[in-house]
N, C-alpha and C positions, 0 to 999 in steps of 0.2 A: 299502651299502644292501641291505636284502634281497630273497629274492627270492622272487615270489608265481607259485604256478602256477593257473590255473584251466582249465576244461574250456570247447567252444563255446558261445559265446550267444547269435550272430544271422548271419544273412549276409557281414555287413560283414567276418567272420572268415574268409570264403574267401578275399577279395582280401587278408586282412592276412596269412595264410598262402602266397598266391601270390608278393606283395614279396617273402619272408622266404625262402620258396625260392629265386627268381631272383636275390636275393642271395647266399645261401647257396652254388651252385651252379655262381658263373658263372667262379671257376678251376678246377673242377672238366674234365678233358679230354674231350672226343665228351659231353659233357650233352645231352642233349635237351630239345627244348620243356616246360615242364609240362605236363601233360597237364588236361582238364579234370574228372576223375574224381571230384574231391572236390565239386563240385557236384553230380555226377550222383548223387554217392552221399549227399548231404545232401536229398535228395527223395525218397528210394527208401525202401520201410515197414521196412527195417532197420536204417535211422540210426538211430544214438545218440550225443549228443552229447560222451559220455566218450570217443570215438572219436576224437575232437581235442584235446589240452593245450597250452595256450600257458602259456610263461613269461616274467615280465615283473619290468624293475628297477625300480621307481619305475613311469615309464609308458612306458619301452622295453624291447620284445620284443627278449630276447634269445636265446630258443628256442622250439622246437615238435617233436612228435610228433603223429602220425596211424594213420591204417589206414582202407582202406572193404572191405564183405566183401560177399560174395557167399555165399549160402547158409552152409555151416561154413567157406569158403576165404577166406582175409586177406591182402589183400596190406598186408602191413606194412611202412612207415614208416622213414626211420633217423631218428634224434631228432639235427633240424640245431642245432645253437648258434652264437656267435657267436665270432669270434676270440678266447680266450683264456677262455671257460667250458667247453671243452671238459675229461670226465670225471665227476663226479660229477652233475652237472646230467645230464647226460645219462641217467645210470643213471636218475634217478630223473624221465624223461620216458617211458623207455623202460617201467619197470617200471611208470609208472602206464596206459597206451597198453595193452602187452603183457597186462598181468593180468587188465584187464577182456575184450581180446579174446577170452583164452583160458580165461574163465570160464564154468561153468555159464548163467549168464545170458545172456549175447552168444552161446556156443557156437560157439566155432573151432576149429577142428580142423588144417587144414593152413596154413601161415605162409609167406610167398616176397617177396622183393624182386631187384631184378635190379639190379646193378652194372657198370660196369665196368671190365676188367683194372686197370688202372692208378688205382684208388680204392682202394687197401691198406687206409685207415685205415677206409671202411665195411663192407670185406669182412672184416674182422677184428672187428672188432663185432660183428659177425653170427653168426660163425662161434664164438668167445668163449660166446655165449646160445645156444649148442647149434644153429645152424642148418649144411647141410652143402651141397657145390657139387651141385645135380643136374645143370647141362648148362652148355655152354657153346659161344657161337654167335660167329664169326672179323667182326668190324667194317671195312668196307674204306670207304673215303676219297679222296672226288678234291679236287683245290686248283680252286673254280670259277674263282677269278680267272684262274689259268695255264691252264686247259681249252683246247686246240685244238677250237670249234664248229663247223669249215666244214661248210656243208650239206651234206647226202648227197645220192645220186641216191636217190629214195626214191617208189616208187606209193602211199604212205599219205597219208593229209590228217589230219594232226595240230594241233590245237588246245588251248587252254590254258585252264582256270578258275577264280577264286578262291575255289574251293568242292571239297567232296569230296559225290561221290554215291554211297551205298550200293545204288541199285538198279544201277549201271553197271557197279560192282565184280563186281556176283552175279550181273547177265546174264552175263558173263564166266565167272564158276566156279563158277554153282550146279549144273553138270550133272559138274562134277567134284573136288568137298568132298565130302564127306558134312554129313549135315544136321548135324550136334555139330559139324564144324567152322567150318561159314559161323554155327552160332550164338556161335561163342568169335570169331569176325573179328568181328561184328557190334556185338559187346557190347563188342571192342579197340577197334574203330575209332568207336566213339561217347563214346569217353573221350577221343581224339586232336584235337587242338586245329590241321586244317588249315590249309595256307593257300594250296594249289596242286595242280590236278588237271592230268593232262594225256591226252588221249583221242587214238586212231588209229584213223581209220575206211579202210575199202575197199570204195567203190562204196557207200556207206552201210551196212558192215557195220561193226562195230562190233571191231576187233582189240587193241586194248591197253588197258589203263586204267590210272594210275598215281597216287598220292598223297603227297604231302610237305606236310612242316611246317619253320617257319624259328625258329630261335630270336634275336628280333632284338639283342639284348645283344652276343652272341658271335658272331651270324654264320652259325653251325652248325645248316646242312638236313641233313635228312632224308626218305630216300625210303622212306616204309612201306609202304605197299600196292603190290602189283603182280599185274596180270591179264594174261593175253593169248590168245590162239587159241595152240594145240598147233601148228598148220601157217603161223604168219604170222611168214616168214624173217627177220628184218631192223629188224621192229618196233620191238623194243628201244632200239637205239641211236637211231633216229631220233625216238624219245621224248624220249630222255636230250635232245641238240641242243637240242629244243624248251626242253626246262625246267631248264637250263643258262643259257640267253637268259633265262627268266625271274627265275632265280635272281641274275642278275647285278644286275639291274634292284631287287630287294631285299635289295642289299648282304648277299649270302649269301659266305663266304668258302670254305666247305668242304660237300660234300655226301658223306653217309653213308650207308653202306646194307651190310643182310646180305646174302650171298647163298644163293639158296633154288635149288636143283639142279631143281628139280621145275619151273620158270617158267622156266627157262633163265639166271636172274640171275646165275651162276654164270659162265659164260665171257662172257656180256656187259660183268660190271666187268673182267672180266680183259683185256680188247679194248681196252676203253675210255680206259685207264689209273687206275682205281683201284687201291691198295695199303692191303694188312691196315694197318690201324693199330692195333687194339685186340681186344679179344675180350669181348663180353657175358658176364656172368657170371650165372646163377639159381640163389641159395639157396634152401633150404626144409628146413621142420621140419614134424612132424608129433607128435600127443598121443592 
C-alpha cells in the first residue's frame, strides 16, 4: 500500500502526534516525558502548519516529523517511523520538515535537538544532515523502588504539589539569573508537561523549590527545575525524601536528573546515591 504524507490539519493532530511519539519512544533508554510544546507552539503567530508531516498507510500512521521555532531558532524534530520503515521514509519526512524550516519563508537559522548517549541511530541521523555535538551534559539515575527514604532530622517543612509554579521557581532565582536567563527557564519550563512540585520552607521562608515530570508508560521521572537559598544546608536531600515518597506512589521506577554545580545538585546526587547513567547530547547546525 502506498504511502500518503500530508502536513497539520487540526488539533486532533497533536494528540495523534503525542500517541505516535509515546510509542515511538518508549524502548528508547532515560526518555522523557513529551513535553507539551507542540501545542504551545500551534497557538503562537509563527505556526505554520508545514511545521508538522504526518505519514500514513492506508489510515495508519506510520510516521512523523515536526519542528516549533522560536524567532530564526528550530528545534528540530527526528522523523520517528515505525518498526521496519525505517530509511527512506524518513529522508523524505525529514527533507520535507527541514526544507521548509530552513527556508526563506519560515526563516531558520540555527537547528538543535537533544539526544541521548546511548540513541546511536538519532545521533547519527543528525550528525549525517550536517548537524555537530555542541555540549554535552552527564545524566545520573537513582532506582526509586531500591531508594533508602528514612526521614532525616531536618528544620524544613517540606511539602508537595501536583502542579508546578513559575512565580516559586523566580522568587527563588530571580535576584540570581540574569533576566535572558530566567527568560529561556520560563519559556523551558512552560513546554514541560509537570506533575510534581515540591517546596521547603523555614519559618515561612521559602528555601527550595523543585519540579519533576513522570513518564507513566516507563516509569521514568524526572527532576527539572531546581531553586534553593545559597545558605539553606541540607535542603536538598530533604526534598529528594519528600518526593521519592511521592514518586513511589505514581509507580515512578527511576528518577533522573542533571546535575548543575551552581545549585549545589552536584554533590547532592552524589550523597544521595545516584549514578551517571547516560550523557545528554545537543546537536545543532547553523546557515
Amino acid at each position: 500500500m502506498a504511502i500518503t504524507l500530508r502536513n497539520y490539519e487540526s488539533p486532533e493532530d497533536l494528540q495523534l502526534q503525542r500517541t505516535f511519539c509515546v510509542q515511538a519512544t518508549r524502548e528508547l533508554p532515560w526518555c522523557w516525558k513529551p513535553t507539551v510544546s507542540p501545542a504551545l507552539y500551534s497557538k503562537s503567530p509563527q505556526f505554520d502548519a508545514r511545521s508538522r508531516c504526518f505519514a500514513f498507510e492506508g489510515e495508519r500512521l506510520v510516521g512523523y516529523a515536526s519542528f516549533t521555532g522560536h524567532g530564526d531558532f528550530v528545534s528540530l524534530g527526528y522523523p520517528w517511523v515505525l518498526p521496519g520503515y525505517e530509511g527512506e521514509l524518513q529522508e523524505q519526512l525529514y527533507e520535507k520538515v527541514y526544507s521548509f524550516a530552513a527556508s526563506p519563508e519560515y526563516g531558520g537559522r540555527t537547528f538543535a535537538q537533544r539526544f541521548r548517549k546511548q540513541w546511536t541511530a538519532q545521533i547519527a541521523f543528525f550528525e549525517r544532515h550536517g548537524f555537530a555535538v555542541e555540549s554535552t551534559d552527564p545524566i545520573y539515575a537513582l532506582d526509586v523502588r531500591a531508594a533508602s527514604i528514612k526521614n532525616l532530622e531536618s528544620e524544613y517543612e517540606v511539602t508537595c504539589q501536583p502542579e508546578f509554579c513559575w512565580d516559586d521557581f523566580h522568587a527563588l532565582s530571580g535576584t540570581r539569573l540574569s533576566a535572558e536567563q530566567l527568560s529561556m527557564w520560563k519559556q523551558y519550563f512552560q513546554s514541560v508537561d509537570f506533575d510534581l512540585s515540591v517546596k521547603a520552607t523555614l519559618q515561612d521562608k521559602m528555601m527550595a523549590y523543585l519540579g519533576f515530570a513522570v513518564r507513566e508508560d516507563t516509569g521514568f521521572a524526572e527532576l527539572i527545575a531546581v531553586a534553593k537559598e545559597p545558605g539553606a544546608r541540607g535542603v536538598l536531600p530533604s526534598c529528594l525524601v519528600s518526593a521519592i515518597s511521592q514518586l513511589r506512589l505514581r509507580n515512578a521506577r527511576f528518577l533522573g536528573a542533571k546535575a548543575t554545580p551552581a545549585n549545589g545538585m552536584e554533590e547532592v546526587l552524589a550523597q544521595t546515591g545516584f549514578e551517571k547513567v547516560s550523557e545528554e547530547i545537543l546537536l545543532s547546525r547553523s546557515i
